[in-house]
Structure formats: C-alpha cells, structure tokens
C-alpha positions as CSV (number, residue, x, y, z in Angstrom):
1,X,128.6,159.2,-153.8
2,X,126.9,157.7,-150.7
3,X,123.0,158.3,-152.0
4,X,121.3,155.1,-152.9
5,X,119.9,154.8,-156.4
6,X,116.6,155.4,-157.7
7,X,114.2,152.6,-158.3
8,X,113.7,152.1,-161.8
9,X,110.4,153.5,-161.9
10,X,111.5,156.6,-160.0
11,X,111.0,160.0,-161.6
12,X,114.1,162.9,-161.0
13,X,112.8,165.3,-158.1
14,X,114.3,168.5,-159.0
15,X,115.9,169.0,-155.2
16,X,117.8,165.6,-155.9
17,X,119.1,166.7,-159.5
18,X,123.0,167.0,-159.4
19,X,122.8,168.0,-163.3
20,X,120.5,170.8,-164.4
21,X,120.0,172.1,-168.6
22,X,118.1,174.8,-168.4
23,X,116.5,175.9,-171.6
24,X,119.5,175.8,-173.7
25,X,120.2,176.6,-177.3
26,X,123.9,175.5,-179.0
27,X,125.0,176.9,-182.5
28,X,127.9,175.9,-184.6
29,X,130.0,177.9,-186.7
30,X,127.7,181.3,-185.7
31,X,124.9,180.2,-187.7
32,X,124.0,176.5,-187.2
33,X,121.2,176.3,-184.4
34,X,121.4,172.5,-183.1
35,X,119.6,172.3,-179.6
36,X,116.6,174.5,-179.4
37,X,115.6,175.1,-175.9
38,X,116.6,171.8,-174.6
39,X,115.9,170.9,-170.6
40,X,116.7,168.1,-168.6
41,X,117.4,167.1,-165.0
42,X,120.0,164.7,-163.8
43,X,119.1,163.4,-160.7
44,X,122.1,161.7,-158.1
45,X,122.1,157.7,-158.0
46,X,119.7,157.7,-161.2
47,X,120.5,156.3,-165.0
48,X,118.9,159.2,-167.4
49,X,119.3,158.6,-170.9
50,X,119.1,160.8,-173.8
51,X,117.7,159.1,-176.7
52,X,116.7,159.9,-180.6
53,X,118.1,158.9,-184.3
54,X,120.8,160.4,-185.6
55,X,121.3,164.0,-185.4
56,X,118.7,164.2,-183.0
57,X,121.1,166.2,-180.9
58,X,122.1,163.8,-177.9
59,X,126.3,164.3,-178.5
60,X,125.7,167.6,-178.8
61,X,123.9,168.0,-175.3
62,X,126.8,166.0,-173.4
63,X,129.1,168.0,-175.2
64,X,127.3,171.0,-173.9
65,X,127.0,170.0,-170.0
66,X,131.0,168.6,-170.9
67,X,132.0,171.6,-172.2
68,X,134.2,170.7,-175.2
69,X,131.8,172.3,-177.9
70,X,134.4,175.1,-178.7
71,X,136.6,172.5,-180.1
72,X,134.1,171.9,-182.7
73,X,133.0,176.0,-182.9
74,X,130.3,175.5,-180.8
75,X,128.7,177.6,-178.1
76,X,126.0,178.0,-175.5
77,X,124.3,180.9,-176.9
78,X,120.9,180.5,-174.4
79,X,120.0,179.1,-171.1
80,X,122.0,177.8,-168.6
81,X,123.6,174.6,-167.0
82,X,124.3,174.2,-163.5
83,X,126.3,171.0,-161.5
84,X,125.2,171.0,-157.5
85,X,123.7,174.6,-158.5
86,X,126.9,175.9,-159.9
87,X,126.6,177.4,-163.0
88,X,129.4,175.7,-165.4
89,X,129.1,177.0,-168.5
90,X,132.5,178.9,-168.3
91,X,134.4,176.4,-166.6
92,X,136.9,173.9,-168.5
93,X,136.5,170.7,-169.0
94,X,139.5,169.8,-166.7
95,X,138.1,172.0,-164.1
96,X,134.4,169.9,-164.5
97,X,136.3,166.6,-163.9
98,X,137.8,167.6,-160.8
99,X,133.9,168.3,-159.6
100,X,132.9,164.9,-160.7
101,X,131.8,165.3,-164.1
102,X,133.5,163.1,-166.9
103,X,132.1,161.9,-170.5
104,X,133.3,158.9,-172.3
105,X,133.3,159.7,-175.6
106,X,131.6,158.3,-178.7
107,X,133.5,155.7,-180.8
108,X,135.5,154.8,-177.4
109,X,139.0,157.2,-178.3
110,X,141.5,154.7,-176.4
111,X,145.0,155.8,-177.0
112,X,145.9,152.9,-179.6
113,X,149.8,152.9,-178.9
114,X,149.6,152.4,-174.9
115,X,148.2,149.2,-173.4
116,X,145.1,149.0,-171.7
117,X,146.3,149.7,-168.4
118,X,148.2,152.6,-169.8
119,X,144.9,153.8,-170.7
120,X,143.6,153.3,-167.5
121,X,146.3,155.0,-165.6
122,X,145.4,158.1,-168.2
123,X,142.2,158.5,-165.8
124,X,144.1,159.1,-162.9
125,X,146.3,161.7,-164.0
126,X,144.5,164.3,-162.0
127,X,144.0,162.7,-158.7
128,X,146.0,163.6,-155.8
129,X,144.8,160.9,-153.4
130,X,148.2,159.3,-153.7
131,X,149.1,156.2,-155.6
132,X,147.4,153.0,-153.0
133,X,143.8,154.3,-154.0
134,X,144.6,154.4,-157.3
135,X,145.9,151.2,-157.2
136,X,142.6,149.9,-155.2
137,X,140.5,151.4,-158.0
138,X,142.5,149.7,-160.6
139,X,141.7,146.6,-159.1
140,X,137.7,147.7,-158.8
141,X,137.7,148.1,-162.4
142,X,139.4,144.8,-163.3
143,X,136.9,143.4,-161.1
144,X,134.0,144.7,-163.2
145,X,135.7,144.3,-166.4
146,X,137.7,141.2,-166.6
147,X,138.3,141.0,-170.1
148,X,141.1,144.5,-169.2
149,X,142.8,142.5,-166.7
150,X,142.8,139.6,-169.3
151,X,144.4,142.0,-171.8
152,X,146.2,144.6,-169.3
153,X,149.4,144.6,-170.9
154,X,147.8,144.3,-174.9
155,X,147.9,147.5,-176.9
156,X,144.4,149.2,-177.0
157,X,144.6,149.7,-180.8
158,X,144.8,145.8,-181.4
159,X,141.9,145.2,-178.9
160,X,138.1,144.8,-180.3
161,X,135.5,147.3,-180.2
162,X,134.0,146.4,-176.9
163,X,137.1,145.5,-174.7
164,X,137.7,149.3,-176.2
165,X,134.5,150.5,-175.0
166,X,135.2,148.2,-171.7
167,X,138.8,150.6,-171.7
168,X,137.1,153.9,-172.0
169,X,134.1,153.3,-169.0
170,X,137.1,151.7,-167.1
171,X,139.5,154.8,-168.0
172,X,136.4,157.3,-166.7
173,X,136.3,155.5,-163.6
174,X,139.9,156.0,-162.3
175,X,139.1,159.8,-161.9
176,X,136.4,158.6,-159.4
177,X,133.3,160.7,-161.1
178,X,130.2,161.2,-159.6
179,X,128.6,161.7,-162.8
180,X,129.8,159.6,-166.1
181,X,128.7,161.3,-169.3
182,X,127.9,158.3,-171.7
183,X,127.9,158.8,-175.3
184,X,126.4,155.9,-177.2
185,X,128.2,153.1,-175.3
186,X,126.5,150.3,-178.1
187,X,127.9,151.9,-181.3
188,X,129.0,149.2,-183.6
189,X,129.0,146.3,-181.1
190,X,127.1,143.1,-181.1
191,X,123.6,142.6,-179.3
192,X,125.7,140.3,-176.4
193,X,128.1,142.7,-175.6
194,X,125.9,145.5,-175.5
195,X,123.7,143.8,-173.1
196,X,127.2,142.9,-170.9
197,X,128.1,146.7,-171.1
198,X,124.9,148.1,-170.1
199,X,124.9,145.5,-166.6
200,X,128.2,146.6,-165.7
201,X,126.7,150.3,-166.0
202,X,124.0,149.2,-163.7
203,X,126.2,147.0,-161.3
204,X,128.3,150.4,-161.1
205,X,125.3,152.9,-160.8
206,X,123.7,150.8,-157.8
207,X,126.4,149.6,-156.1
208,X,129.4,152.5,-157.3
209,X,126.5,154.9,-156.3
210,X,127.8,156.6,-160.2
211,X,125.3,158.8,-161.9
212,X,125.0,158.2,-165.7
213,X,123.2,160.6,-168.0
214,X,123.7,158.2,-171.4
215,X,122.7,159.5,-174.7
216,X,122.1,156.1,-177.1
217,X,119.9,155.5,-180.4
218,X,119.0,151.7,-179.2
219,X,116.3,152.3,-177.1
220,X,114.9,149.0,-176.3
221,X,117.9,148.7,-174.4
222,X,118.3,151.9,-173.0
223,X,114.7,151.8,-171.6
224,X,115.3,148.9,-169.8
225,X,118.6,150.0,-167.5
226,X,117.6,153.6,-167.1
227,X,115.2,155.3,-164.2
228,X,114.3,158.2,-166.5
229,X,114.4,159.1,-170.6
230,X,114.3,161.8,-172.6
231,X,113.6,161.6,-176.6
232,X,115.0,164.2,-178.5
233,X,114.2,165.2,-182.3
234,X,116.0,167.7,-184.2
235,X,117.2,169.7,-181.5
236,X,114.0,169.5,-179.2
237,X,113.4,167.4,-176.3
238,X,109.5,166.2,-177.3
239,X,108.8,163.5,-174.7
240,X,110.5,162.5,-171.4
241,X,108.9,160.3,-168.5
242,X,110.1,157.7,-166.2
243,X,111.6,154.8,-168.8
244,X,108.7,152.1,-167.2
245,X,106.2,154.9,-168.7
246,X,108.1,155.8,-172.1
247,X,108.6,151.6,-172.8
248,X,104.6,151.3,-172.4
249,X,104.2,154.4,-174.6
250,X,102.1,153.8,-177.7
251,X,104.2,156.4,-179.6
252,X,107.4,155.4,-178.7
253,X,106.5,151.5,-179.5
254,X,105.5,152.3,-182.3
255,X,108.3,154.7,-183.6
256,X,111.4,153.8,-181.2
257,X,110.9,150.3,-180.8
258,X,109.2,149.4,-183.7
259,X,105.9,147.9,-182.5
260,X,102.2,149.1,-182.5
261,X,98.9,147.7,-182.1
262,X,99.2,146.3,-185.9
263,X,102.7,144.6,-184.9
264,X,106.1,145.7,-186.0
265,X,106.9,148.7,-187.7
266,X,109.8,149.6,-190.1
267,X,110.8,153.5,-189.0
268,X,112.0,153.9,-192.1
269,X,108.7,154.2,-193.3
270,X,107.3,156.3,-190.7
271,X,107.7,160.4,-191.8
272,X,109.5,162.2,-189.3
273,X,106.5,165.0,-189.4
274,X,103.9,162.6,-188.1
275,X,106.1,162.0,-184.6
276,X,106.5,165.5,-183.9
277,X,103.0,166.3,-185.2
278,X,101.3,163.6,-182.3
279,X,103.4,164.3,-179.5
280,X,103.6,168.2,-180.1
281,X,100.0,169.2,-180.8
C-alpha cells in the first residue's frame, strides 16, 4: 500500500487498476437478471464510488467483486472480475481478504453482544503477523476514530448508528486491506456524522494509502470525496467520469443532486425513462 493517491480530478488508468469488472451480468434465483453488462475499474490509492437510487444495483456489484452473492442465490453468470489480474470469481471470500480485499457491509452488522473492541479484534482473526502489530493497528484505528476508544469496552448493540458504522470501517481495517469494499457508509445517519465518516475515509485513503470502491445513494457527498464515479440504473452503468466532471454535469445536477438551470428539482417528479433516454441515446 505504498502508491500515493490520485488527485481528485484524476481519472483510473487501466495499468494502475487493482480492481477490474469486466462486463458482468448477476442473476438471482436462476431467473432474476440484476446487473446487465456492468464495467468498472478500481484504480490503487483512488476513492471510486458506485452511485444510483435504490435498486440501482450498487450492493449487488460489491457483493459480486466480494463474492458472497451465493448466500443470497446469486451468481456471476457473464464476464469476469479480476484483483492485480487474477481472476476471482471462484475464490472465497476468506480467500479474497487475505489478498486485500474486504467489504463493510450495509447497515454496519457489528456483533451486538461483544464490545467494540471485541469487534475490532474480529478483524484480525486472520492475520498471522503476530499480536504487537495488531496491537499497533488497534491503536491507528482509535486514533482515527475516537469515539471506539471512548466506548472500547461498551457493547456494540447499545452503541448509536454511527459509532456502529465507526466499529465496522474500524473492524475492516484490523485485517490491513488494500482495498475496503464500502457499502453505503451514510445509511440512516445524520448530515454531521456522515460528513465526519466520509473525512476519516479520506484521511485513511491519502494517508493509509487504502483503496475504497464505495457504492452510496447520497451523491452530493459522494462526489465530493471520491477521484472517480460511476451511476448505475437498473442494472446498467449509464455514466461514469472523474467526480469533478460528474458534479458539473447538467444531468446529474439535475437528477442526482437536485439542481438545473431552473433551480431545484424534486426527483420524485422526474420519470426514470427521461434519464436513461438523455444519457443513452
């Protein structure tokens, strides 16, 4: 993890990408097509995020490049997905975190009966570097999350949402990824803490050298910390760029962050069919 991050306006060169989706389609169940033909790049020391509404797909992709889709019945039926140009669609999902690759899940999944530093410990359990750099790493992740040290020795279940959330990015770090697998990190937490959990991703990405690819509905905010975006709807990828380019974007202003040339916009007035008709034709 000793590349230096990407300047925000950087766009992923394909020779850098530690993550590649190539082309992939997912079905549920045998029958339920979800991701149609969905591509991205990852590239090392950048912030990509995977944004849309709900249903758009984004879970579904981490899940994919995570592998844990056959818990749900679901399967990579087309394309591929490759880590440092290994193809991984057959390995396990224990087998991916010891190459680097771990995904906080969404709605945060602490273990409510064991304190938070319990929880943390959790992220360990696969490291065999023995127990003085685990204990240094404990310490780096008090250090960017004080509120844990605060409430170390609390059960997780009777902490709040974000001190949870805080938990889960702090449990992912103590198996020392290279790439962190983000999964809507400001689900049902107020506009303060988001912005608080969001710096600490950037304070870890620039100066942890830790690749996120971070799939979140808010996309002012989103737009703002990452180096690169893609939007997806229904399955599709239908616009990606560097985030300076997609936050100037008269589309996405107008349908993502609720502005246009007449002002702000209410998306729930705006039909689905007109997005996808403008940026597709």
């Amino acid at each position: 993890m000793s590349t230096a991050p990407l300047p925000a306006d950087a766009e992923p060169a394909p020779e850098d990408a530690l993550l590649e989706v190539s082309n992939i389609e997912v079905i549920y169940s045998h029958v339920i097509l979800v991701l149609k033909g969905v591509s991205l790049s990852v590239p090392k020391g950048g912030i990509t995020a995977l944004l849309g509404g709900n249903g758009a797909g984004k879970t579904t992709t981490l899940k994919a490049v995570s592998n844990l889709l056959h818990s749900e019945r679901g399967e990579v039926t087309k394309g591929s997905i490759r880590y440092r140009g290994e193809k991984t669609n057959d390995l396990m999902p224990a087998d991916l975190v010891k190459k680097g690759v771990i995904q906080v899940m969404e709605g945060r999944h602490c273990f409510e009966h064991l304190t938070i530093e319990e929880n943390l410990m959790t992220g360990a359990y696969t490291r065999r570097d023995g127990g003085a750099k685990v204990r240094d790493d404990l310490e780096m992740v008090y250090n960017y999350f004080p509120r844990l040290r605060e409430r170390r020795k609390s059960q997780a279940g009777y902490t709040s949402g974000g001190e949870q959330q805080m938990c889960a990015i702090g449990r992912a770090l103590m198996s020392r990824p290279e790439t962190v697998l983000l999964d809507e990190p400001s689900m049902g937490l107020a506009p303060q803490l988001v912005e608080e959990i969001f710096g600490i991703v950037k304070d870890l990405n620039e100066k942890e050298n830790v690749t996120f690819l971070l799939a979140e509905q808010n996309t002012n905010v989103a737009l703002r910390f990452a180096h690169y975006g893609y939007i997806l709807e229904s399955g599709r990828v239908v616009m990606d760029g560097p985030a300076a380019d997609l936050r100037e974007n008269p589309d996405v202003k107008e349908f993502y962050l609720g502005m246009s040339e007449e002002g702000r916009k209410s998306y729930r007035n705006v039909r689905s069919y007109r997005r996808r008709k403008r940026w597709l034709g």
